[in-house]
Each structure stands twice: as C-alpha cells, then as structure tokens.
LODO-518550 format. One record per residue: x, y, z of N, C-alpha, C, CB in turn; residue in one letter. Coordinates in steps of 0.001 Angstrom, whole numbers, plus 500000, padded with zeros to 6 digits. Glycine has a CB too. Layout:
N
XYZXYZXYZXYZA...
***
This chain:
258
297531687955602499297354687390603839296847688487604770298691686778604376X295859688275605764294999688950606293295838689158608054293430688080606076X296471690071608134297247691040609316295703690987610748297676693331608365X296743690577611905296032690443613000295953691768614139296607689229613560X294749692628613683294885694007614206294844693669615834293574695114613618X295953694266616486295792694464618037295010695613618297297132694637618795X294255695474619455293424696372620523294137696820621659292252695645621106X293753698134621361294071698574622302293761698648623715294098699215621981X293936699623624484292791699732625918291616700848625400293741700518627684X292134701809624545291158702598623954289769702531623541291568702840623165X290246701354622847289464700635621856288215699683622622290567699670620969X288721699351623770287867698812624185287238699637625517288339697550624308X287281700271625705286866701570626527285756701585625601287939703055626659X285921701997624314284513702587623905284175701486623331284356703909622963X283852700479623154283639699287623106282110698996624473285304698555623367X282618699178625391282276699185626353281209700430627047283353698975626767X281278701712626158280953702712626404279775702525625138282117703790626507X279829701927624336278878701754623066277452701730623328279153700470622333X276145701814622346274814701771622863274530700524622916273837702465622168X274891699600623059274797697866623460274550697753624604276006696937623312X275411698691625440275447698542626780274882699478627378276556698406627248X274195699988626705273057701032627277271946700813628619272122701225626055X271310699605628245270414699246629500271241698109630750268889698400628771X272250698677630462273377697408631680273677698418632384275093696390631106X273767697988633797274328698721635010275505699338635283274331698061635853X275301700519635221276900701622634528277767700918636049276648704397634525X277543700399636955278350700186637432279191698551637568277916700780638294X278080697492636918278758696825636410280008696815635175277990696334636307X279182697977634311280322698417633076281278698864633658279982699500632007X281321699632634529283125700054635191283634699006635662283354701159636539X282785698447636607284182696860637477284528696330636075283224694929638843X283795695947634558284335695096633803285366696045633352283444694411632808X285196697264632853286300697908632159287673698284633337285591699384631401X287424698056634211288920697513635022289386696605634750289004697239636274X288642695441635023288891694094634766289537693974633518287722693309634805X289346694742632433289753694200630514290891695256630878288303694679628617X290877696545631451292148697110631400293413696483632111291970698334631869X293286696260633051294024695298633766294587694257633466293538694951634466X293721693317632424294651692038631563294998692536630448293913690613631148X294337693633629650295004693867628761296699694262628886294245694712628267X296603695263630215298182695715630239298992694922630670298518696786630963X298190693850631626299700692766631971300098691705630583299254691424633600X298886691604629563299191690808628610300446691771627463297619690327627936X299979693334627582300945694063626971302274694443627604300371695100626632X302342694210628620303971694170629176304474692987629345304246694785630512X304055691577628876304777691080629426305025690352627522304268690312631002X304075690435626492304628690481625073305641691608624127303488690429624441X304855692599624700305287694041623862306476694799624084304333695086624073X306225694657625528307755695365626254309227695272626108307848695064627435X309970695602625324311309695470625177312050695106626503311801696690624602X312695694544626747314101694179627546314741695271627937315146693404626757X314763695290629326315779696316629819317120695441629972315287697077631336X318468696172629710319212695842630362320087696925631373319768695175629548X320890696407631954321678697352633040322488697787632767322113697015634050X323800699093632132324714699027632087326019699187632835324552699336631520X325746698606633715327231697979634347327296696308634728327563698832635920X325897695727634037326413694574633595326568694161632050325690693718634199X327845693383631916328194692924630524327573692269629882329088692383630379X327420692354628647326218691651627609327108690099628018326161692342625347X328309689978627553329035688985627441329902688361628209329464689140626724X330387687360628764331065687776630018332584687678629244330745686648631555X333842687740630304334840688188629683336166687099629648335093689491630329X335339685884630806335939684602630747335349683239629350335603684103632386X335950682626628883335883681771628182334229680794628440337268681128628430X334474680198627335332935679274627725333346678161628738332132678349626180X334313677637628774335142676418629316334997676352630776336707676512628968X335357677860631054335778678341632420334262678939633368337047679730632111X333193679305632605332141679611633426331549678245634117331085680383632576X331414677058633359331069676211634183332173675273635181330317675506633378X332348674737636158332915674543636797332866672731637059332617675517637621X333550671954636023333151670418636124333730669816636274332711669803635442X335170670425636988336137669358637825337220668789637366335538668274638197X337023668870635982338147667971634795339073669174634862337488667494632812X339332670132634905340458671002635392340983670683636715340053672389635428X340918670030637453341381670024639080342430669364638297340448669171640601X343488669626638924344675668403639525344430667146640237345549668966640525X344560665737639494344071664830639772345404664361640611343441664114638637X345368664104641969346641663592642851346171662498643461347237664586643973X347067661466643415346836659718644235347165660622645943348698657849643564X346327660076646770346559660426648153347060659255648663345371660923648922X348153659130649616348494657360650348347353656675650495349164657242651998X346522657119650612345424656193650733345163655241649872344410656752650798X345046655981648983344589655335647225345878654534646796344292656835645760X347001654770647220348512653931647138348115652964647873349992654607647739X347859653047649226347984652112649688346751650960649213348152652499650962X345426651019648772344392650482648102345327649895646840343132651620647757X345689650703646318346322650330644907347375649172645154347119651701644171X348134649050645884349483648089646412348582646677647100350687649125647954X347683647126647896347026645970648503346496644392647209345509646851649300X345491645763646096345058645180644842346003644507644274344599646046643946X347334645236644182348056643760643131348964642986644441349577644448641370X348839643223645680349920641830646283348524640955646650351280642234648113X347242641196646561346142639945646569346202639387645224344503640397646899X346584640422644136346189639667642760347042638788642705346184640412641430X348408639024643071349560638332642473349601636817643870351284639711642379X349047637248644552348710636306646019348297635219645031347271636907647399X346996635138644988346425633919644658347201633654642972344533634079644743X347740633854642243348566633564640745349258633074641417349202634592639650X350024633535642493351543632578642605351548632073643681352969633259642531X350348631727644359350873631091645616350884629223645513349759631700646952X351094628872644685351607627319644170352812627293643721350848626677643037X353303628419643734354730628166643726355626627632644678355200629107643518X355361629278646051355758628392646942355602627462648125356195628747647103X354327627219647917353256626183648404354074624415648201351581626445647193X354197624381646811354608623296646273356323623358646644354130623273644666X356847624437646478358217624292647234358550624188648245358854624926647172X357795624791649216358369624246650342358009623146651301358471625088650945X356803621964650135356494620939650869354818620980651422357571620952651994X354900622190651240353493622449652661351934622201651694353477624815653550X352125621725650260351047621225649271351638620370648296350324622357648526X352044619059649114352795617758648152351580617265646848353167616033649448X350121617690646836349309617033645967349056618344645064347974616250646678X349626619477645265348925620552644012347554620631644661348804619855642123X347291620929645648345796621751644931345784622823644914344513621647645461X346798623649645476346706625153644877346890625149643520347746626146645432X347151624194642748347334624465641528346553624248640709348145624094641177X345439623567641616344045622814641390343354624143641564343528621436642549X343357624437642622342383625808642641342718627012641768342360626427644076X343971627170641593343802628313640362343650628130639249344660629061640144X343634626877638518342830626220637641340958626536637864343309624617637887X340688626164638917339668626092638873338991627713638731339408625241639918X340266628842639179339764630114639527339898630417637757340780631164640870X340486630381637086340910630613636205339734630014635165342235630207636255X339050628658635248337930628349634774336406628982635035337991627240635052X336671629537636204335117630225636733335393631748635614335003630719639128X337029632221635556336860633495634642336063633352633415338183633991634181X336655632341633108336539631905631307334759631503631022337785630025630862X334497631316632419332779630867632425332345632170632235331993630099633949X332321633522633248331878634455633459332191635347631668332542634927634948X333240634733631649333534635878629795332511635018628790335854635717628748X332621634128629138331403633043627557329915633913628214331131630119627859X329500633829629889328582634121629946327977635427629380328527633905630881X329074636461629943328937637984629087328828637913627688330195638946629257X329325637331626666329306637041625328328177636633625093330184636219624881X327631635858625879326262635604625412325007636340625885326034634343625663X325528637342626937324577638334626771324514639424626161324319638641627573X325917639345625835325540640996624651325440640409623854326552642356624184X324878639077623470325166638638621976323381638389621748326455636931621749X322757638486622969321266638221623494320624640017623127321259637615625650X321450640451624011320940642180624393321412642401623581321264643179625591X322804642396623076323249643716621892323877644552622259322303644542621288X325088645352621459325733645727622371325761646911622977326580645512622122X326263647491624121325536648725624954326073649822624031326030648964626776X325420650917624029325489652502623224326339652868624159324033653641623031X327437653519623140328537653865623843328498655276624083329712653467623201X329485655578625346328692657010626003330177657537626028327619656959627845X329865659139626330330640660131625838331670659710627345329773661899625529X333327660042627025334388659720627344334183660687629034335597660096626053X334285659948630149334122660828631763335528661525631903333852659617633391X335949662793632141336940663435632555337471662331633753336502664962632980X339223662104633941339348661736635174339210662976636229340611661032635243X338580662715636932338516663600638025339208662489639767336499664199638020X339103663211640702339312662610641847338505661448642517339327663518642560X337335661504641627336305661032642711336011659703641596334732662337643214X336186660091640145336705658418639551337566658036639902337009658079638300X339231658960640152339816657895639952339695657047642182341698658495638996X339549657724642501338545656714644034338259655603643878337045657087644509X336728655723642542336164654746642508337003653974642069335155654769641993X337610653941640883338455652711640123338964651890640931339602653079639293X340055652858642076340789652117642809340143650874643527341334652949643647X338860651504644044337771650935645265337728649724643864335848652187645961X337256649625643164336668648670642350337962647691641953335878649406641046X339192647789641467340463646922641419340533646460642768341842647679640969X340364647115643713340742646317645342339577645386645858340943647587646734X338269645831645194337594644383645445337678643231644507336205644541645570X337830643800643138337900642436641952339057642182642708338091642630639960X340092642338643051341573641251643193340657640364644630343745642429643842X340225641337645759340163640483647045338879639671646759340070641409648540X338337639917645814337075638802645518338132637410644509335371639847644185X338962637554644178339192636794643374340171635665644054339623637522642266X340552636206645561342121636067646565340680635209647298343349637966647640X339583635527647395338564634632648347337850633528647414337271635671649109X337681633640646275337155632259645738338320631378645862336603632277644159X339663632092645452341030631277645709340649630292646799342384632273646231X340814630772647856341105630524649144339929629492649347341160631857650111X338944629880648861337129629016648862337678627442648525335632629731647104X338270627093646915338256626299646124339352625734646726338194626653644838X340676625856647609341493625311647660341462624665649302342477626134647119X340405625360649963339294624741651073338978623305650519337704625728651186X337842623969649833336845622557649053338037621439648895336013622992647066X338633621582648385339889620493647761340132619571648758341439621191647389X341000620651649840341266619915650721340455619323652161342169620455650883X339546619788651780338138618997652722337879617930651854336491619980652971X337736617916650642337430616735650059338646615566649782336805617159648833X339747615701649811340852614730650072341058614196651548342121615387649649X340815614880652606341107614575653799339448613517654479341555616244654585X338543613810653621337072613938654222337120612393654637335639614474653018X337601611461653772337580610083653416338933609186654450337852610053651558X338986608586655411339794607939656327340546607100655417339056607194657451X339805605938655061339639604926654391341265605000653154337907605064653728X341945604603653515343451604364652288342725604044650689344703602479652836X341697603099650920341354602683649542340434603630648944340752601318649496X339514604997649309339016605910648828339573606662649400337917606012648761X340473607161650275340780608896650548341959609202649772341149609389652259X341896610666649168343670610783648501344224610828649311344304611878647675X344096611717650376345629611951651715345580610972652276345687613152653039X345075609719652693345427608547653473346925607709652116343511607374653799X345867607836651278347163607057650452348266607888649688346556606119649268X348033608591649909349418609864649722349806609428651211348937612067649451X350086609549652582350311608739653254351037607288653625349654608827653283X350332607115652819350702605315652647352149605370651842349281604234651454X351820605802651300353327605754649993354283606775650216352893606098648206X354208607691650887355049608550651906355721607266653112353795609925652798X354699606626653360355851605857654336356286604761653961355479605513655633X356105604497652893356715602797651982357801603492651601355727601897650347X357568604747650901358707605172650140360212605459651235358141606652649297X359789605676652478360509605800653423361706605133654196359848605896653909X360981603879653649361580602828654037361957601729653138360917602427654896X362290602492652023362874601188650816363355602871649978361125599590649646X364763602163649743366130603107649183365368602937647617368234602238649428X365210603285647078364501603785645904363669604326645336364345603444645526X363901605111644294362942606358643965361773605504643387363614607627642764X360556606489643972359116605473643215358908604037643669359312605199641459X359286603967644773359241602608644735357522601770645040360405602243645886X356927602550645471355267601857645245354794601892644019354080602568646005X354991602851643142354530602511641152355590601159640913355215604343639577X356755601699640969357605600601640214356982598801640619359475600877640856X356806599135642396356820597571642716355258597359642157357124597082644625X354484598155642289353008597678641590353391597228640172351752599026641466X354378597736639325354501597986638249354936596149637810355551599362638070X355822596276638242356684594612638627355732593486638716357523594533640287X355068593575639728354117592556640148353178592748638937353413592773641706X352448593583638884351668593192637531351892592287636168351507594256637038X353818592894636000354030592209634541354156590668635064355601592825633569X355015590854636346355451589380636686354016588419636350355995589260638537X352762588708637784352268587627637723350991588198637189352321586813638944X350808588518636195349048588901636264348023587935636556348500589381634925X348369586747636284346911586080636624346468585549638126346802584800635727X347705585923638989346869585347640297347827586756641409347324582985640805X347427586299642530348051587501643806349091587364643823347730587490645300X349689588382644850351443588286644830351724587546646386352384590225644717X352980586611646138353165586057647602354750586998648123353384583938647539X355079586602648989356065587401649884357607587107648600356236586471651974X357561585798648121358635585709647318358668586563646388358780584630646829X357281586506645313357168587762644367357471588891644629356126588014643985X357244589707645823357495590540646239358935591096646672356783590426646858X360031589809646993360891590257647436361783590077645789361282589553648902X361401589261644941361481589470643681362237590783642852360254589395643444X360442590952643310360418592634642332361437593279643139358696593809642348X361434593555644184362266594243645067363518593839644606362037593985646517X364117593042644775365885592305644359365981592875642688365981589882644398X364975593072642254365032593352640515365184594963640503363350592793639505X364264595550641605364371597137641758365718597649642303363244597675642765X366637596935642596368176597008643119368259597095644211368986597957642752X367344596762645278367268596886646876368229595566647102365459596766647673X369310595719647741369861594846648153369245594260649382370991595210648223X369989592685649678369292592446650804370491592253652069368298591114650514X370179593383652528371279594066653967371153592882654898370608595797654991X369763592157654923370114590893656136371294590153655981369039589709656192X371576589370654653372851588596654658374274589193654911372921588018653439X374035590581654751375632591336654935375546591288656349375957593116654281X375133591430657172375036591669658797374274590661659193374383593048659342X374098589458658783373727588294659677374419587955660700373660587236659089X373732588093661967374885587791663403375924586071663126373490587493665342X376630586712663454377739584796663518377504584088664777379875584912663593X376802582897664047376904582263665466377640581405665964376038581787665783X378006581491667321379163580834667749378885579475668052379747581469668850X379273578056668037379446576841668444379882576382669616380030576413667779X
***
C-alpha cells in the first residue's frame, strides 16, 4: 500500500523557486509563497499539533459521573400546602359527584333519582371514552414506551394540577347531566306527559288516602275489576273498601234530631 508523503513549507518554497517559474513575476511568486505558507501552517497546527494541557487542571474530575450533571432527581421532593390543599380539593369533588345520591335521595330533596340517573350517565360517558381509546390504539398501535421521569417537584405539580382538573371536570359533567334531567322532567306542565307534574299528582292522592301505594294499587284494582269498560264512582269506592280504607263518613255521621 502506497504511504501519503506530506509537504512541507520547504518543499514548496523551492517548488516555487523552480525554473517553471522563471518568466513569472518574482513578485507575484512571493505574495503566492505567503499565501501557501500561511495555509500550510494553519492546516499544520490545527492537524499535527499535539494537545496542550494545563497542570493544575485535572485530567479527571474527582466527583462521580452522577453528581457532575445536575437533573433534579436528587432534590428532596416535599408536598407544599398548596399541593395539599389541590390534592384534598381533587378527592372531596371526586367523592362529591359518587356520593351525592345518597344524600340527595335521603333527605327528600331528589324523590325521582336523577342523581342517580346522572351518575349513571357519568359513569357511561367513562366506559364510552375507554372503548373509544381501545380503539385507537387498536387503530394506531400501541405508543413506544419511554424511559421512566425522575419524580422531581415540578412533576409532582403537574400530577396534582392534572387529578384536580380530571375530578372537577368530572364534578361538572355531573352537575351538566343532572341539569339536563331535571329540565327535562319539569319542561312538560301537562300531568299526562310531564314526570314532575305526575310525581305530583300521586304525592297528593297518596296524601290523602291512609295507604301505602295507593295510586298503583287502585289503578291496579280497577284494571282487574273492570277491564272492558271505565270506572264509575262505585268501582272506585270498591277498590278503595277492598284496599282497607274504611269509610269514616258512617262512623261520624251527624245525628239528626226530630
């Protein structure tokens, strides 16, 4: 194999000094032989030249590899009240909308369930959003999984920030759907299409006749009694005398005097 002889500046000095260049203008030949000396030596100091180093600085340094870079996963990761208080907010909204049909329905103030309607319904929009994701990584494929993030301060921030909006996004569709509900039960006047008119209605029948259920039962009655035609006041007081309603007029009928 054929070795790649370097030139010197020498070398090309007389190169330059040769009878070639005999009838050329000796003073063009000097500006060029500056010119070739000049790149030659910056091309030779900046290949040829060995490395200086300093000695009173260390080849090596004397701290660990771990410790020269500085990436935070060593800090002391501390919750500030702040982040408590974010954190406490997140689960009394989460647990807000889960249990507020409990005591909604206990103490009267939602006799038809629709809070129980709406967290049904919240609970169905989840189950939509998980089929939907399934079917996009099942479309895309699933994402390349990436190297594990140190907790540091400024994730664990974010996390918090991110649990305190999923709960209060989830405390506002609540609140959305159990709107809708009850705009749509009240929307309708009408006893024979609105639910709350006839939730109503049977709130005050039931009010006034001593027995439990008594608008199913007496519908119930009249049906078996007469199905093929309407009910008259006798049928009615019927079913009623059969449902165990006594009839209080004859006990306290005024006496009349002669």
């Amino acid at each position: 194999m054929a070795t790649k002889k370097s030139t010197s500046v020498g070398e090309i000095d007389e190169s330059l000094s040769s009878a070639r260049f005999a009838d050329v203008n000796p003073g063009i030949v000097e500006i060029t032989r500056q010119e070739v000396q000049a790149a030659v030596k910056v091309v030779h100091e900046a290949y040829c030249a060995r490395p200086t180093y300093s000695s009173s600085t260390p080849l090596l340094s004397s701290k660990p590899a771990d410790e020269d870079v500085d990436t935070g996963s060593n800090q002391p990761v501390t919750a500030t009240p702040w982040m408590v208080c974010k954190a406490v907010l997140a689960m009394l909204s989460l647990f807000a909308w889960m249990g507020a049909m409990a005591p909604l329905m206990g103490l009267g103030v939602d006799p038809l369930a629709f809070s129980m309607l709406a967290f049904f319904l919240v609970l169905a929009l989840i189950y939509f959003v998980a089929i939907f994701a399934c079917i996009q990584v099942r479309i895309a494929g699933k994402p390349k999984k990436t190297d594990p993030i140190p907790l540091t301060q400024e994730i664990r921030r974010q996390r918090v920030n991110g649990l305190l909006a999923m709960s209060l996004s989830f405390l506002g569709i609540y609140i959305m759907f159990y709107g809708i509900i009850w705009g749509w039960a009240v929307i309708f006047a009408n006893p024979q299409t609105g639910v709350w008119p006839v939730y109503k209605v049977s709130k005050a029948l039931q009010a006034k006749i001593n027995a439990e259920n008594a608008l199913p039962r007496l519908a119930a009655c009249l049906q078996d009694a007469i199905p093929e035609r309407n009910a008259t006041i006798a049928d009615i007081s019927t079913c009623l005398t059969a449902m165990g309603i006594e009839k209080e007029y004859e006990k306290h009928a005024p006496t009349v005097l002669v």
